[in-house]
C-alpha positions as a LaTeX table, in Angstrom:
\begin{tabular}{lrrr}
\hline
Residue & $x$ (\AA) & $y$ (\AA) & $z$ (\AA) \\
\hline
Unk1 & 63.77 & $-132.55$ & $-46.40$ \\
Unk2 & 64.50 & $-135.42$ & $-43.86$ \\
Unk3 & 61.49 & $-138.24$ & $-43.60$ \\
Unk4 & 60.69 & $-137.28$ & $-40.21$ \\
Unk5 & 57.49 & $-140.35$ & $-40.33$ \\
Unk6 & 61.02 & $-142.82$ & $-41.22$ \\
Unk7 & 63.05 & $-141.00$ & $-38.70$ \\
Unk8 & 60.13 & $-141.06$ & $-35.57$ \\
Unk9 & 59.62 & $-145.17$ & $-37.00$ \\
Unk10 & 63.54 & $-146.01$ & $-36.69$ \\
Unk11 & 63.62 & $-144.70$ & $-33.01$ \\
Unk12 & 60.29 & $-146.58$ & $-31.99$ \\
Unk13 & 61.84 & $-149.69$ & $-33.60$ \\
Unk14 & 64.25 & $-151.10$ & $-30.72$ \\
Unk15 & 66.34 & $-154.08$ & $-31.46$ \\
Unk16 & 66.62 & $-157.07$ & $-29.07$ \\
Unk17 & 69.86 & $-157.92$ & $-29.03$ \\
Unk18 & 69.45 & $-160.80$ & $-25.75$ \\
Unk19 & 67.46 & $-160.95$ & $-22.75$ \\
Unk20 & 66.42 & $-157.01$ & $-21.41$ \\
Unk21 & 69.41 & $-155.89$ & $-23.71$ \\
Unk22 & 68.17 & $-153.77$ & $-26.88$ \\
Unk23 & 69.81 & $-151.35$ & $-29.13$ \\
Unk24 & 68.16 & $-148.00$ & $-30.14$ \\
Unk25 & 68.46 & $-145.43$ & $-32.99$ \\
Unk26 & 68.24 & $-141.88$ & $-33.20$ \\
Unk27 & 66.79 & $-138.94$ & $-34.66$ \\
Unk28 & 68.84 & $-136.12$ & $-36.35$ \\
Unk29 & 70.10 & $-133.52$ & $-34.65$ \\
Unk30 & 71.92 & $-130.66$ & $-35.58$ \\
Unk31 & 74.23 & $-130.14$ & $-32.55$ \\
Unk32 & 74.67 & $-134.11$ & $-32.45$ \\
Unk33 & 73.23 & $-134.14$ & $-29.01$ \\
Unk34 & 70.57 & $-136.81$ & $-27.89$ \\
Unk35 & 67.17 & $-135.16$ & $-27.43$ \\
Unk36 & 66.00 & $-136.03$ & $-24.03$ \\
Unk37 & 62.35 & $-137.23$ & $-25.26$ \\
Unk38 & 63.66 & $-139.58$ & $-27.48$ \\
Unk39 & 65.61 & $-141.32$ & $-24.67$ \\
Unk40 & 62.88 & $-141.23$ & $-22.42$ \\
Unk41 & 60.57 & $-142.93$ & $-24.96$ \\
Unk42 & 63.14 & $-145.47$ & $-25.47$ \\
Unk43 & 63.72 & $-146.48$ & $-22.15$ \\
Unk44 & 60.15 & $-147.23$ & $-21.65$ \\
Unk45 & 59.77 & $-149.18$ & $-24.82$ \\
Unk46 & 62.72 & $-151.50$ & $-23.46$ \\
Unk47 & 60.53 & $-151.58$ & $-20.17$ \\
Unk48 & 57.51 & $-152.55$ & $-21.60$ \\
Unk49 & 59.49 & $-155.53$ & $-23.72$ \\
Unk50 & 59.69 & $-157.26$ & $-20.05$ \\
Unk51 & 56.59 & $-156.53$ & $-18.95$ \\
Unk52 & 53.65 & $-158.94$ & $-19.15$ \\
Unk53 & 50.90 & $-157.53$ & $-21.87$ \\
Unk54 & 48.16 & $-157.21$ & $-18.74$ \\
Unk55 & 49.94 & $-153.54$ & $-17.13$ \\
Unk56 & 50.48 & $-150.41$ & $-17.99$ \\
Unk57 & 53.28 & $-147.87$ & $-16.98$ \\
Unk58 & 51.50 & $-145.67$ & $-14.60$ \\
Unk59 & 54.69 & $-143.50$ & $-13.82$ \\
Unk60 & 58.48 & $-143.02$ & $-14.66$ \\
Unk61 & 61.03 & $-141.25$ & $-13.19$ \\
Unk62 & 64.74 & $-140.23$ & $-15.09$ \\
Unk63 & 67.91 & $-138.28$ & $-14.69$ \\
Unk64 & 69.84 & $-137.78$ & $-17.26$ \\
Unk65 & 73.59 & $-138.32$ & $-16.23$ \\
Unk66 & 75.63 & $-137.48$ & $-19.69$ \\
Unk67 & 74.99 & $-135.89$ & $-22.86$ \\
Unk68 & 74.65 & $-138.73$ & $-25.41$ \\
Unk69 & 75.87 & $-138.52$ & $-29.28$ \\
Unk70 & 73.18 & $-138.41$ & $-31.78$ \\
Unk71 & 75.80 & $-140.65$ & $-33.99$ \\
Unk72 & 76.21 & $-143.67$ & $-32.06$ \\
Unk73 & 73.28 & $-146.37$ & $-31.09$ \\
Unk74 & 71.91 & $-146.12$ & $-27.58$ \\
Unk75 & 72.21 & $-149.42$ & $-25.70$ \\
Unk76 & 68.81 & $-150.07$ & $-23.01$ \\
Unk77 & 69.65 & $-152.69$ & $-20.41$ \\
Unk78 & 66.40 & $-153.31$ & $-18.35$ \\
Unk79 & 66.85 & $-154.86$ & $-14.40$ \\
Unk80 & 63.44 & $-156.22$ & $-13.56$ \\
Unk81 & 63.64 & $-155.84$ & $-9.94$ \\
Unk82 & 59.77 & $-156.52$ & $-9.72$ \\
Unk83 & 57.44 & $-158.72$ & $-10.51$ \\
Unk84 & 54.55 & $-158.45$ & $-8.08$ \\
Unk85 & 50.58 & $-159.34$ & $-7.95$ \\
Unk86 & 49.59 & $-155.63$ & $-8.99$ \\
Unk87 & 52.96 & $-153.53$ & $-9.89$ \\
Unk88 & 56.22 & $-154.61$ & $-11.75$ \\
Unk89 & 58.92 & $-152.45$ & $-11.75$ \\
Unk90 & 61.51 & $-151.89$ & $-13.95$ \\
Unk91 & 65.04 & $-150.23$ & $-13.85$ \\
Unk92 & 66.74 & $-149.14$ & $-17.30$ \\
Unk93 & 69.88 & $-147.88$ & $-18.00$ \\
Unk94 & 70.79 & $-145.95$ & $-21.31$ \\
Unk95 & 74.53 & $-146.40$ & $-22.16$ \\
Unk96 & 76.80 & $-144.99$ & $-25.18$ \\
Unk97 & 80.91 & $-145.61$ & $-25.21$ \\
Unk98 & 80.54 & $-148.42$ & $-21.93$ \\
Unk99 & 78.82 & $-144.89$ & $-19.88$ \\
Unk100 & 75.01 & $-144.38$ & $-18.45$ \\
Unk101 & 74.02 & $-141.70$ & $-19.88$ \\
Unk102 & 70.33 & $-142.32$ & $-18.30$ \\
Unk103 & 68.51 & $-143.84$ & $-16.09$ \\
Unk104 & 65.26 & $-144.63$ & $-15.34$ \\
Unk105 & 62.60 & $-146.27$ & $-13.15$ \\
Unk106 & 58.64 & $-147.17$ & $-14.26$ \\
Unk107 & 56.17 & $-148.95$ & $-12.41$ \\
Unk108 & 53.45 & $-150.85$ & $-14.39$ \\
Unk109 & 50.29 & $-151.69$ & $-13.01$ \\
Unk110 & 47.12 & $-153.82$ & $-13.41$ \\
Unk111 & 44.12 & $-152.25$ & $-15.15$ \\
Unk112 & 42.45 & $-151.07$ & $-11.24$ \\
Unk113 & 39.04 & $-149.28$ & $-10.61$ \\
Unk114 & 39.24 & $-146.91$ & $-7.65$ \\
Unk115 & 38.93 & $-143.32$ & $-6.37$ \\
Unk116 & 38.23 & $-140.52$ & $-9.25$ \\
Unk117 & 39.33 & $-136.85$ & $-9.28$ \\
Unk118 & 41.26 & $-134.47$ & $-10.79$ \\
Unk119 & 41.22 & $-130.38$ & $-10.57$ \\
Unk120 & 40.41 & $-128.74$ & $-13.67$ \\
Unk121 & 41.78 & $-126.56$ & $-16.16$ \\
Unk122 & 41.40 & $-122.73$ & $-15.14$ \\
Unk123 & 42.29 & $-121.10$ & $-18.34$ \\
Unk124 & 39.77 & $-120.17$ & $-21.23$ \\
Unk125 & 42.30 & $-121.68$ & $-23.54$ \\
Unk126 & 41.59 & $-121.42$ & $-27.72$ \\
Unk127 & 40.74 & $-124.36$ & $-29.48$ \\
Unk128 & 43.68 & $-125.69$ & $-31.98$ \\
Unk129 & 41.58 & $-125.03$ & $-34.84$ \\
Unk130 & 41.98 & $-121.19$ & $-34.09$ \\
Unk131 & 45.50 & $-121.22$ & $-33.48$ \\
Unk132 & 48.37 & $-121.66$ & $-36.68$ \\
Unk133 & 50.72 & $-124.67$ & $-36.85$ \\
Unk134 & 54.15 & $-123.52$ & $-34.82$ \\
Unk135 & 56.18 & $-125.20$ & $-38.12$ \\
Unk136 & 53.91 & $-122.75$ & $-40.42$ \\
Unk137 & 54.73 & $-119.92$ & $-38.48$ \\
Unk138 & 58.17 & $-120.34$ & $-38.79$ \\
Unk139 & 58.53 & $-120.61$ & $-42.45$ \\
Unk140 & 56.50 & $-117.74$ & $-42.75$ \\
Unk141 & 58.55 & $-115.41$ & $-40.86$ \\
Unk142 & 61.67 & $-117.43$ & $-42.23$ \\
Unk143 & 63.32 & $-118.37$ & $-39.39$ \\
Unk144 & 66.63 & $-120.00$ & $-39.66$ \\
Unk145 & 66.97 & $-121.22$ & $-36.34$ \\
Unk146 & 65.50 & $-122.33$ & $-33.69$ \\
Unk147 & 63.61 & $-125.42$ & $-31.69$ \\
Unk148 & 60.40 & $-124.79$ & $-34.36$ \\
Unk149 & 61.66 & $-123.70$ & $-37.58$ \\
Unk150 & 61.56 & $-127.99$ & $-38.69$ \\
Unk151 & 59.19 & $-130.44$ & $-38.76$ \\
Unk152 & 58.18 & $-133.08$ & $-36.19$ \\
Unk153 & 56.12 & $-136.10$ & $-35.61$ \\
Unk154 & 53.65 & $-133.82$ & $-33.60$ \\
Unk155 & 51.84 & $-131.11$ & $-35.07$ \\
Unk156 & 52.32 & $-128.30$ & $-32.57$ \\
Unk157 & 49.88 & $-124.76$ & $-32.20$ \\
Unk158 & 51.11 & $-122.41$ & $-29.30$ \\
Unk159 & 48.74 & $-120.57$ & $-27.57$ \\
Unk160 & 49.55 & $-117.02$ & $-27.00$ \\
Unk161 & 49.69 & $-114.42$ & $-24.20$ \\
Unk162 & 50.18 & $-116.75$ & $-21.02$ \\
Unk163 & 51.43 & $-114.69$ & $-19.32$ \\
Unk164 & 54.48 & $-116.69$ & $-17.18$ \\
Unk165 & 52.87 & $-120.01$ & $-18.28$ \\
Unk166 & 53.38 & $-121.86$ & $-21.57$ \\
Unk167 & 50.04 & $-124.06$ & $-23.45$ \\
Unk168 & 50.50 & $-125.82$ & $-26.71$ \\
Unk169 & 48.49 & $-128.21$ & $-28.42$ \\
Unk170 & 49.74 & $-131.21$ & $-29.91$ \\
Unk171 & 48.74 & $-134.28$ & $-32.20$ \\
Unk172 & 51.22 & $-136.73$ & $-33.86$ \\
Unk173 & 51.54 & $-136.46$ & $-37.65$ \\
Unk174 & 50.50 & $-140.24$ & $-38.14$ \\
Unk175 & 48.36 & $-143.42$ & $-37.88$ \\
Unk176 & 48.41 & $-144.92$ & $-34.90$ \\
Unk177 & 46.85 & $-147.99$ & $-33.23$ \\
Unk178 & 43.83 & $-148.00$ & $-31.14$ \\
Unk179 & 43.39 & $-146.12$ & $-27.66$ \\
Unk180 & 45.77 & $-148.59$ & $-24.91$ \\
Unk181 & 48.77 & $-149.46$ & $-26.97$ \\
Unk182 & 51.67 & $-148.61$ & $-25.67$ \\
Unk183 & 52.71 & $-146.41$ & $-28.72$ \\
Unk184 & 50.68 & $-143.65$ & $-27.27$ \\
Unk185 & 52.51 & $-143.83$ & $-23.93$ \\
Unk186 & 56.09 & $-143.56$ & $-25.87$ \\
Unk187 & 54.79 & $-140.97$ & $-28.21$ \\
Unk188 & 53.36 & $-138.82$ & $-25.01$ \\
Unk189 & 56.65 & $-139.34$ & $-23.02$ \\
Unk190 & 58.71 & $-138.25$ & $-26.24$ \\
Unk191 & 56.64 & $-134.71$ & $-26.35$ \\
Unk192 & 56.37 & $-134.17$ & $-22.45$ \\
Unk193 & 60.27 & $-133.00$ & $-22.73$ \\
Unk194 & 59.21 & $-130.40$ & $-25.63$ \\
Unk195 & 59.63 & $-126.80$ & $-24.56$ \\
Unk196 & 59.47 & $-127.65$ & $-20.47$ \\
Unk197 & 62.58 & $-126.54$ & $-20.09$ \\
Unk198 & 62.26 & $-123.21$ & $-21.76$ \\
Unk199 & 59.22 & $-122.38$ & $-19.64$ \\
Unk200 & 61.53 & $-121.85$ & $-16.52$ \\
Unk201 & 63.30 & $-118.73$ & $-18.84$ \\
Unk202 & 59.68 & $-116.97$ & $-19.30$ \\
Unk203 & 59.46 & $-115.27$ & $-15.53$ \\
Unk204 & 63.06 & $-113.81$ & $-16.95$ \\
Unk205 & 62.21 & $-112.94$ & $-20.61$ \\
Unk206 & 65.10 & $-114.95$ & $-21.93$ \\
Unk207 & 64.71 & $-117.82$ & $-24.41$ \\
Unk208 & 66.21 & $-121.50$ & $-25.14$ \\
Unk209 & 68.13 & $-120.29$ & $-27.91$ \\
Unk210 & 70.09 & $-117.06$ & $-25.76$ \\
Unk211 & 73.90 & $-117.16$ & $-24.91$ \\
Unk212 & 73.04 & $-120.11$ & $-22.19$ \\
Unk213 & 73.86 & $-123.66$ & $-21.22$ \\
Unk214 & 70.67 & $-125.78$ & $-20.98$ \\
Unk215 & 69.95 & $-129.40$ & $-20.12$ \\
Unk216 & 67.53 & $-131.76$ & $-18.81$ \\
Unk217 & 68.89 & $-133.04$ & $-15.14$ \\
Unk218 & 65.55 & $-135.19$ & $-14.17$ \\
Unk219 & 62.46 & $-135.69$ & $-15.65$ \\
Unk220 & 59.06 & $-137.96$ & $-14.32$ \\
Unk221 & 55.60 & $-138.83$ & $-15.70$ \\
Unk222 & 52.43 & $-140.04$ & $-14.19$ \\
Unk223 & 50.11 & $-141.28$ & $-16.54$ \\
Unk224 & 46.57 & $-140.78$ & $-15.05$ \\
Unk225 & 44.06 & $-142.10$ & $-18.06$ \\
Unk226 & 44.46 & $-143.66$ & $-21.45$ \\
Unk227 & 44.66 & $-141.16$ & $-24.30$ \\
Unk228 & 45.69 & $-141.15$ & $-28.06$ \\
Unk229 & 47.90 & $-139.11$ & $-29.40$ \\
Unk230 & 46.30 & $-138.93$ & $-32.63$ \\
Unk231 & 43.36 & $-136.47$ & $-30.65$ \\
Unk232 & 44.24 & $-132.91$ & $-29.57$ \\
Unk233 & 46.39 & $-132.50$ & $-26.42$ \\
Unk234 & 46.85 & $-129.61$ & $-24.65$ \\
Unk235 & 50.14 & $-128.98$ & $-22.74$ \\
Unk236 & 50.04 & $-127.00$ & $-20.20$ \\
Unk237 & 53.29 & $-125.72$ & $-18.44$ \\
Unk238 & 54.48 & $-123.38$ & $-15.33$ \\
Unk239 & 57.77 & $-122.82$ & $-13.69$ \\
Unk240 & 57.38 & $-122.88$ & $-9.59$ \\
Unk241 & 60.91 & $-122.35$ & $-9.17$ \\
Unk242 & 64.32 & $-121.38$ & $-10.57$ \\
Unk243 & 67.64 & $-121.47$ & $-8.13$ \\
Unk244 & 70.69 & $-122.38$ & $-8.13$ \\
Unk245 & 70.97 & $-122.74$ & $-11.69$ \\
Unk246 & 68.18 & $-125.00$ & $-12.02$ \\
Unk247 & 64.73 & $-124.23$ & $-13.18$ \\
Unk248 & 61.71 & $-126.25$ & $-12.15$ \\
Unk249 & 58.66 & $-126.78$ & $-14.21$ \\
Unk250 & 55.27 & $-128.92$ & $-14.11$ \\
Unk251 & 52.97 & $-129.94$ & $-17.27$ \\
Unk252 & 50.21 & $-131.03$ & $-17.73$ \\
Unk253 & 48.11 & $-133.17$ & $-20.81$ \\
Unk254 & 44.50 & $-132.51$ & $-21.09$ \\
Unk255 & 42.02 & $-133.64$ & $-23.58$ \\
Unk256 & 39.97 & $-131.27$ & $-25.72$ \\
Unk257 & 37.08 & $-132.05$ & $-22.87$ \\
Unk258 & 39.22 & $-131.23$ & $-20.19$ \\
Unk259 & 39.88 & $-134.40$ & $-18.90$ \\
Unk260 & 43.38 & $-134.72$ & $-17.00$ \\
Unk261 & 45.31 & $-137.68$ & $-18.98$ \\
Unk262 & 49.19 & $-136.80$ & $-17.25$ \\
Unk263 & 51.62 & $-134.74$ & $-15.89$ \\
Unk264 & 55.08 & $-133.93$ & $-15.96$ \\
Unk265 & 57.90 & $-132.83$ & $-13.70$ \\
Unk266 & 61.33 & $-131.54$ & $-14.54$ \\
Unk267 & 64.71 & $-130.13$ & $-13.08$ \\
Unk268 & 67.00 & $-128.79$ & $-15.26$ \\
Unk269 & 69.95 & $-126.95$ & $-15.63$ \\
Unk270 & 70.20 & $-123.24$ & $-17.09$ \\
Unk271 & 73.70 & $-121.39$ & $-16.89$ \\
Unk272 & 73.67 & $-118.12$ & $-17.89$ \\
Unk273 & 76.55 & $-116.65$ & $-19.49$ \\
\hline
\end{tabular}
């Protein structure tokens, strides 16, 4: 069985190679194809190398141009087109074989007091201690393929009977550092691009792993409050939209006291064949 605590270390671990230039490695993948999360998480660790340690990434936005290839390094080059009294932004590009395969812009800010509000979670949702481990589930009903049949860095329990909406909750596997670091961020951004996607096929009854072409076009995260990913998260996940051969979903993070920590958007494409 692969070291998946080695394998979720190696991509965290981003190698400066000169000024906003660093070099990335992956995470298996079967099909050899670059797993969306992992890029996203990337490109904001090469952000937050250029970033004074005062701010935080409040929000990112991403589209993801080309497929990239699990079996050569990811190059991040970061513009820092701002540097102001509150916000810096910061552009990155993700490039394989001289190509962008990604890019991305996040905005840090100051630590701010201001306005406070957020609209609540509607659903009675279980508690993760009365739901099974997805990865458990899976070995007992033997899959042999599939998006949960193998271990991740996140424990994952899927709460059933949504209806056309999709909740999981998640925790990473391992230590982690105290309640601010950035690690939390990059771990969050890496999981926000687990099973969004899919949720656009629910209204239809048709699943990730049908006859289909699927693929993440843009993706964007606000985060509202710090959060550990070492606690409970809930993700929840509905689908306004599908046209055009796109699908459009929202998510949302919640603590287990119902606190909103971020949310996700997503556009991506789903060919039917």
């Amino acid at each position: 069985m692969r070291d998946i605590a080695e394998e979720i270390t190696k991509i965290l671990d981003l190698e400066a190679i000169e000024d906003n230039l660093f070099r990335g490695e992956n995470e298996y993948r079967e099909n050899k194809r670059l797993f969306g999360g992992q890029v996203l998480a990337q490109a904001l660790i090469a952000a937050y190398q250029t970033v004074d340690a005062s701010r935080t990434c409040h929000s990112l936005h991403g589209y993801f141009l080309r497929p990239g290839d699990t079996e050569r390094p990811v190059l991040y080059q970061v513009d820092p087109i701002r540097n102001g009294r509150s916000f810096t932004t910061r552009r990155i590009k993700a490039i394989q074989k001289g190509e962008a395969i990604f890019s991305m812009d996040a905005s840090f800010q100051i630590a701010e007091q201001g306005l406070s509000h957020q609209m609540d979670l509607e659903h009675d949702i279980p508690q993760p201690d009365e739901l099974e481990d997805d990865y458990e589930v899976a070995k007992r009903k033997n899959q042999k393929a599939g998006w949960w049949n193998r271990q991740r860095p996140f424990e994952i329990r899927t709460v059933p009977k949504m209806g056309r909406q999709g909740a999981s909750w998640l925790r990473y596997r391992f230590d982690t550092p105290s309640t601010g670091d950035p690690l939390h961020q990059y771990l969050l951004s890496y999981a926000s691009d687990m099973s969004l996607i899919s949720t656009a096929m629910i209204p239809h009854r048709k699943t990730i792993s049908g006859p289909m072409q699927v693929a993440s076009l843009d993706h964007a995260v606000w985060f509202h409050r710090p959060f550990s990913v070492s606690d409970w998260i809930l993700y929840m996940r509905d689908t306004p939209a599908a046209a055009g051969a796109r699908g459009f979903t929202r998510g949302s993070f919640y603590s287990t006291d119902g606190q909103l920590l971020a949310s996700v958007m997503q556009e991506g494409l789903i060919r039917t064949r």
